[in-house]
C-alpha positions in Angstrom: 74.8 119.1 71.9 77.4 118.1 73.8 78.5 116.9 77.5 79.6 119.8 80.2 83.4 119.8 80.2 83.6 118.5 84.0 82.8 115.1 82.6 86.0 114.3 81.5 87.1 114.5 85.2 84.8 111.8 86.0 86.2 108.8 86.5 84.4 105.2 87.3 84.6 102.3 89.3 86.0 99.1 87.6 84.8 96.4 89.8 81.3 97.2 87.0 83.3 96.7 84.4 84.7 93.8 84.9 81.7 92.9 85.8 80.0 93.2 83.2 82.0 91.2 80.9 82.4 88.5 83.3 78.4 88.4 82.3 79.4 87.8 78.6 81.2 85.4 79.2 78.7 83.6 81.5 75.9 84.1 78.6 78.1 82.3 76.1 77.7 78.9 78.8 80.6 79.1 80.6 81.1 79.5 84.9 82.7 82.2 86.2 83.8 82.7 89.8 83.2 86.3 90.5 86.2 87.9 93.0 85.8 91.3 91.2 82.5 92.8 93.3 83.0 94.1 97.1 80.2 92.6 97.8 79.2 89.7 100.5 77.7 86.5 99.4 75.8 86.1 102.3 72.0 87.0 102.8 70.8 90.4 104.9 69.8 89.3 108.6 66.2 87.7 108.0 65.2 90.0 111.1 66.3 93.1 109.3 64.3 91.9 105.7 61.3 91.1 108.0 61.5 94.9 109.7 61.7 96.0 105.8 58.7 94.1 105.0 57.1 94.8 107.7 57.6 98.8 107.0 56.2 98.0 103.1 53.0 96.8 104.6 52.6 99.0 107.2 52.5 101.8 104.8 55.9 103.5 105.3 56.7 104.0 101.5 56.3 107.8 101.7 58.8 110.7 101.5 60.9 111.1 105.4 63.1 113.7 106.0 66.2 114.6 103.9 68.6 113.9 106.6 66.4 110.6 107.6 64.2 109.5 110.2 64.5 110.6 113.4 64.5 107.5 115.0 67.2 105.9 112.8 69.1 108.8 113.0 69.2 109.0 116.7 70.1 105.0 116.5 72.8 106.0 114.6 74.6 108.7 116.6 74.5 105.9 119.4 75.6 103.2 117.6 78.5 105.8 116.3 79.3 107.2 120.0 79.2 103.6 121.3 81.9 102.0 119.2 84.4 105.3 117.9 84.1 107.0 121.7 83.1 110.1 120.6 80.1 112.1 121.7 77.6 112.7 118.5 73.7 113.2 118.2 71.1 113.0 115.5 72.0 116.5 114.1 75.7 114.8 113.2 73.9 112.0 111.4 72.7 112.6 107.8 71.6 109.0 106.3 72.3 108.9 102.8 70.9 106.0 99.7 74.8 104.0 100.0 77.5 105.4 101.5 78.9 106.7 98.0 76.7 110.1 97.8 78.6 111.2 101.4 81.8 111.2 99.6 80.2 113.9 96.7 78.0 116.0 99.1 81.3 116.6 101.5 82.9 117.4 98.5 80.6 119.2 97.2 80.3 121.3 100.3 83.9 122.0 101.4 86.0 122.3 98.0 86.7 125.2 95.8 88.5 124.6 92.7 91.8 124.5 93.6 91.6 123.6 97.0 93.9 120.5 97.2 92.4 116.5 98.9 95.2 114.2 99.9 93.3 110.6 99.0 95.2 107.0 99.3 97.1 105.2 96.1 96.0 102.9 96.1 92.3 103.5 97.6 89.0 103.5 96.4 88.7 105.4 92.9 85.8 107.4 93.4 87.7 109.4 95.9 90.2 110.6 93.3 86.8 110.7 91.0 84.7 112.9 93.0 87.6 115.3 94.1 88.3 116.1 90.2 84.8 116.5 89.8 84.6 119.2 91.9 87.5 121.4 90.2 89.6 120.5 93.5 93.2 119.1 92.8 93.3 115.5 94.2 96.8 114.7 95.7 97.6 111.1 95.5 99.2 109.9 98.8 101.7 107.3 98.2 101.3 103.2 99.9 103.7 101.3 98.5 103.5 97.5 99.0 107.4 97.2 100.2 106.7 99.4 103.3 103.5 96.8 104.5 101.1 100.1 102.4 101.7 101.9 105.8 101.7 106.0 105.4 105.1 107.8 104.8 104.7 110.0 107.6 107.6 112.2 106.6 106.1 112.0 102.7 102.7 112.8 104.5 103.2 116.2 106.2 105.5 117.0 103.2 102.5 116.6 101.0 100.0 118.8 103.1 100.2 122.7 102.1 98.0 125.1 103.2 96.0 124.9 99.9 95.1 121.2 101.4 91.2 121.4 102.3 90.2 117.5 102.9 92.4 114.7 104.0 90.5 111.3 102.4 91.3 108.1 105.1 89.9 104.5 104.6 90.8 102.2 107.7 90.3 99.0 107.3 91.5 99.8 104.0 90.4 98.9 100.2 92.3 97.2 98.8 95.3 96.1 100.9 93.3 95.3 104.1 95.5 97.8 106.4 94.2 99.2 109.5 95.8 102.7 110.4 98.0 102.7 114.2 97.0 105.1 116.7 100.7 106.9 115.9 99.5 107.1 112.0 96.4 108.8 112.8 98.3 111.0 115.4 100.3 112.5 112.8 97.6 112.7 110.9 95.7 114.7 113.0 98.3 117.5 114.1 98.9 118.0 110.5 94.5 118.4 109.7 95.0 120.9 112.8 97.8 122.7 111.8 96.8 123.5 108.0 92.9 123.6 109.3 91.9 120.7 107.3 89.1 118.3 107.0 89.2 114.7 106.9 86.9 112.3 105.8 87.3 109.2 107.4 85.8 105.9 105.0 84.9 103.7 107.5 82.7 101.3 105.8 84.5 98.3 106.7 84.7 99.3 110.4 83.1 95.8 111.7 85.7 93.7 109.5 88.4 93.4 111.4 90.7 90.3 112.3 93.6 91.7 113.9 94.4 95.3 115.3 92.4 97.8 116.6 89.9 100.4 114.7 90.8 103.7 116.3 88.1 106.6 114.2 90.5 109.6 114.1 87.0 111.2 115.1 88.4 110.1 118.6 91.7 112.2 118.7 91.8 115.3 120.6 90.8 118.6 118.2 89.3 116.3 115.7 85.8 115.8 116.3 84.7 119.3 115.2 87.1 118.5 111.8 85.7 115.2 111.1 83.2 112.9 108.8 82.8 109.8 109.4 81.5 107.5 106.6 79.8 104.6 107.4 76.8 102.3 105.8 75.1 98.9 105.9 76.5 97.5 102.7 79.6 95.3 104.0 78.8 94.3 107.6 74.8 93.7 106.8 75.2 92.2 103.5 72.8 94.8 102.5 74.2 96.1 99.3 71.2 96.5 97.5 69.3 98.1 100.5 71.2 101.7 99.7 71.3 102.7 102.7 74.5 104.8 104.3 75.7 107.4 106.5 77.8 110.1 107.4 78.5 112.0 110.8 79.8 114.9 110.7 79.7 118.5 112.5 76.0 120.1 112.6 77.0 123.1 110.3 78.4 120.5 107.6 75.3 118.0 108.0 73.2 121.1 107.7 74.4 121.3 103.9 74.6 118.1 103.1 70.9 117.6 103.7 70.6 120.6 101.7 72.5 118.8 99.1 70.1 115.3 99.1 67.1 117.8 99.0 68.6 119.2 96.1 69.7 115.6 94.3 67.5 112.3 95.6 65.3 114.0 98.3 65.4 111.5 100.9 66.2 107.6 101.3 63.0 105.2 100.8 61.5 105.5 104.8 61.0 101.4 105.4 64.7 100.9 104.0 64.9 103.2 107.0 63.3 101.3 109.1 65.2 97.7 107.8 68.6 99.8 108.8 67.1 100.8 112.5 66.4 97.1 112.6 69.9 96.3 111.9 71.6 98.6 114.7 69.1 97.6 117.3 68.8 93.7 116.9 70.7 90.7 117.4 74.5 91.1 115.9 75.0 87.1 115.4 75.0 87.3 111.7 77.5 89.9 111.5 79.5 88.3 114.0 79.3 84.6 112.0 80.2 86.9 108.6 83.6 88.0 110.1 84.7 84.6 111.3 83.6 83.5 107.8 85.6 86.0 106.4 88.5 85.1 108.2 88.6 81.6 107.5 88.3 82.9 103.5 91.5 85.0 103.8 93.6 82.3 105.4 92.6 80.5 102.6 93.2 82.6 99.8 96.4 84.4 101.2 97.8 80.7 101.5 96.9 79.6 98.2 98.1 82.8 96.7 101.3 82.1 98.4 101.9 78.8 97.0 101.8 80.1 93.3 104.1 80.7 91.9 105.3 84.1 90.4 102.5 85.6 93.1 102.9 87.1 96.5 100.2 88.4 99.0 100.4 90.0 102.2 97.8 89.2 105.3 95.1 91.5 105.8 93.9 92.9 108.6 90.8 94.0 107.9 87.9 94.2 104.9 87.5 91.2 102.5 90.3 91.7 99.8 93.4 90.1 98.8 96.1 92.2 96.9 98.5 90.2 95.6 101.6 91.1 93.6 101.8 89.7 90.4 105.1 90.8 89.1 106.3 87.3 89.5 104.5 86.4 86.1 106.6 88.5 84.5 103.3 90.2 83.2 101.6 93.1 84.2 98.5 93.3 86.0 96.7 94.2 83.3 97.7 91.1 81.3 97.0 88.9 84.5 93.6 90.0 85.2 92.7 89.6 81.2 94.1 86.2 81.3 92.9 84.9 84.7 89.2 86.3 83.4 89.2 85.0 79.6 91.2 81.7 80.3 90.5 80.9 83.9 87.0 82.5 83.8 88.2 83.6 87.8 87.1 87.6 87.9 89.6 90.1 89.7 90.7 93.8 89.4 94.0 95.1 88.3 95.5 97.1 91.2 96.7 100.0 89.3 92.9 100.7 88.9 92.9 102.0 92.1 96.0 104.4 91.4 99.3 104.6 90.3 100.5 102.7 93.1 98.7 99.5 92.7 100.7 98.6 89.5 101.3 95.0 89.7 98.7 94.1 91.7 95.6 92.8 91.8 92.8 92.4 94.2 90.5 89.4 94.9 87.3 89.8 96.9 87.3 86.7 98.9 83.4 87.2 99.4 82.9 83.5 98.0 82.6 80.3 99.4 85.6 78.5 100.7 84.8 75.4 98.1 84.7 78.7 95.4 87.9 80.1 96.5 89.7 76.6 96.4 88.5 76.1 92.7 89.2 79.5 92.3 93.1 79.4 93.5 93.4 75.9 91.3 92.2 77.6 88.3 94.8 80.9 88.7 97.8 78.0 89.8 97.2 76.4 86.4 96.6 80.0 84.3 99.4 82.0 86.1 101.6 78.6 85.3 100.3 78.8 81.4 101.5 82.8 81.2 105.0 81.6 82.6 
């Protein structure tokens, strides 16, 4: 026997990788400070683990609907309409286990083989990932480092043909931190509307902002009724493990994406439901103290990158990543994150992991303690200084 062709077009996320031999290295004795994994340090809400054990115990550990509970559902749409301006309801909202499975059930839905998906380089992999998978032709859309990773508007509408069937966004943006400008998503936009286009908008990292504006492209005239928002509780509840996510999207599209998660998973696990509905409804302190947190944590790591030598990294606006170039070492990024991990024991991602573009990069989740981060930055000073 032997795997189905189509798995050779399926690609993978590295941050596992790494960590996973970070994880050798820490079983042979040694420390290792983990900036690989976009993943926050801190602890979900203790009102929001309370409403999830509080749904164990109450029974609520049966099968819910495909799309999700009502209730949360409804939540949702509010929460969605509230902070993107847009009008939704509970048929838009189909709540998924992470936000990862709306990315393949859009896909799924929308692409025939051929059909063409402008994605970011550098972005998140499993956009590239999931587009192959599908038989669609994923179209890398060039951010290059020299230009702040702002969109080539003129490279952009070149690159959309009327074989272009999804347009893949991610504002704030892994890994460089960008937020997209109203006259980006403009463009954007007339382009989706002129080749009728869909675009799935990532915007998981929607509450981590420290300068700029989130505008959802959801919010531009025409582009309700051609857009899907992704959204989920991993990054602004520190609830990672929870699985819980979301998209919003037109009815007809929901309608076979919940046809898809009957199909695949069934539902999400009813009082992780309930722990999300929790979330959107209580007190917002703790993601409010997170962000400030996180701010702090990028002055701090964007400085100390700075000051080494051979490395330079631009401010981010939003998410928890640095992306500093490396090309200063007179290495590649390859060689730097090797080195920092095996010599330093400090765990980051080589940029060109995320595409073509992030070739002499790499990127540093700053989801660590300030005292971590300072170690950290001393430790990369005194490798970065050894590979010169």
């Amino acid at each position: 026997m032997k795997l189905a062709s189509r798995m050779a077009r399926l690609g993978t996320e590295g941050a596992f990788e790494v960590l996973q031999a970070a994880r050798a290295i820490e079983a042979r004795g040694q420390r290792v400070i983990h900036m690989e994994i976009g993943e926050p340090d801190f602890d979900t809400p203790i009102n929001v683990v309370e409403a999830g054990i509080a749904a164990l115990r109450g029974g609520h550990t049966h099968y819910s609907p495909s799309a999700g509970i009502p209730e949360l559902r409804e939540a949702i749409a509010a929460h969605v309409a509230r902070s993107r301006n847009i009008t939704v309801g509970a048929d838009n909202v189909v709540v998924v286990p992470g936000a990862k499975p709306i990315m393949y059930f859009v896909m799924t839905a929308l692409l025939e083989e051929g059909d063409e998906v402008i994605y970011p380089d550098p972005g998140f992999p499993i956009y590239a990932s999931m587009a192959n998978f599908t038989g669609a032709v994923a179209k890398p859309m060039k951010l290059r480092g020299a230009n702040g990773w702002r969109f080539d508007l003129d490279e952009f509408r070149a690159s959309v043909t009327p074989r272009t069937k999804l347009i893949i966004l991610n504002s704030p943006h892994n890994p460089t931190g960008t937020i997209l400008t109203r006259d980006e998503l403009d463009v954007i936009a007339a382009m989706a509307q002129k080749y009728d286009c869909m675009v799935l908008s990532d915007e998981i990292y929607e509450r981590i902002i420290y300068s700029g504006e989130h505008i959802s492209i959801a919010s531009l005239p025409g582009m309700l009724e051609r857009t899907i928002i992704l959204d989920g509780y991993s990054k602004a509840y520190a609830m990672t493990g929870w699985r819980l996510g979301y998209g919003v999207m037109p009815v007809w599209l929901a309608d076979a994406v919940t046809k898809l998660q009957t199909n695949s998973n069934s539902c999400v696990a009813t009082f992780t439901q309930l722990a999300g509905l929790e979330a959107l409804k209580g007190p917002q302190d703790d993601v409010t103290k997170m962000v400030e947190a996180f701010r702090r944590r990028r002055d701090v790591i964007v400085n100390g990158l700075n000051s080494i030598p051979g490395l330079r990294c631009a401010m981010p606006s939003g998410a928890f990543y640095a992306f500093p170039n490396v090309d200063g070492t007179g290495k590649s990024s390859t060689e730097v994150a090797r080195y920092l991990l095996e010599e330093a024991h400090v765990a980051s991602l080589r940029g060109d992991g995320f595409g073509e573009m992030g070739a002499g990069y790499l990127r540093f989740a700053y989801a660590q303690s300030v005292e971590a981060i300072e170690e950290a930055l001393d430790r990369i000073d005194q490798a970065v200084r050894t590979l010169r």
